[in-house]
C-alpha positions, 0 to 999 in steps of 0.5 A: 872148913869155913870160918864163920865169925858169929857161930853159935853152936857145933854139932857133932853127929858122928864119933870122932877119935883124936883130941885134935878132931875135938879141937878143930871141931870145937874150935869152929864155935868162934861165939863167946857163949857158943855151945857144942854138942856130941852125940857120940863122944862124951864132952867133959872127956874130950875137954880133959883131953884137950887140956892134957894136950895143952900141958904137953905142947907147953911142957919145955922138956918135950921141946925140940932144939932149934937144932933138930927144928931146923933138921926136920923143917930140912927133911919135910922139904926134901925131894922124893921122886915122883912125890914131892915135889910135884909136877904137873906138867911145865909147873911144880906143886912144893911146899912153898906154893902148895897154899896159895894154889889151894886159896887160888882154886877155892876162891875160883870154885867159890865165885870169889 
């Protein structure tokens, strides 16, 4: 999405099903007295959501070792052929270039 420092208000028209889509959505609100509305979901429920998921992410007993971090930061980036990493032609698309590439083509397609 686009980040607008001095937004007001979030509109959410359609029904959405995850916490994290409240998050993000509510998050696009960056004004200190911005309001969001729903029209499909009910507010004081997603709010309750969100919080239990912040008492989750906080809770150290559901924390992974730095041993099983770095386990999982190893497998995210492991080769699959003909899926990661990509390539196109002579270049390749991995995890290590594959957000400045999206920057690159947004700011290309936006004039920037």
């Amino acid at each position: 999405g686009v980040d607008v420092s001095d937004c007001a208000f979030v509109i959410r028209f359609n029904k959405f099903n995850t916490t994290k889509s409240h998050i993000q959505g509510s998050g696009r609100a960056r004004d200190e007295n911005a309001e969001i509305y729903y029209f499909d979901n009910h507010p004081e429920e997603e709010e309750n959501k969100a919080k239990r998921l912040d008492q989750v992410a906080k809770d150290q007993d559901l924390q992974l070792s730095e041993k099983e971090r770095h386990r999982r930061r190893l497998a995210s980036t492991k080769s699959r052929p003909g899926i990661y990493p990509f390539h196109p032609g002579d270049s390749e698309v991995n995890f290590f270039n594959c957000l400045q590439i999206v920057y690159e083509y947004c700011a290309k397609t936006m004039g920037q």
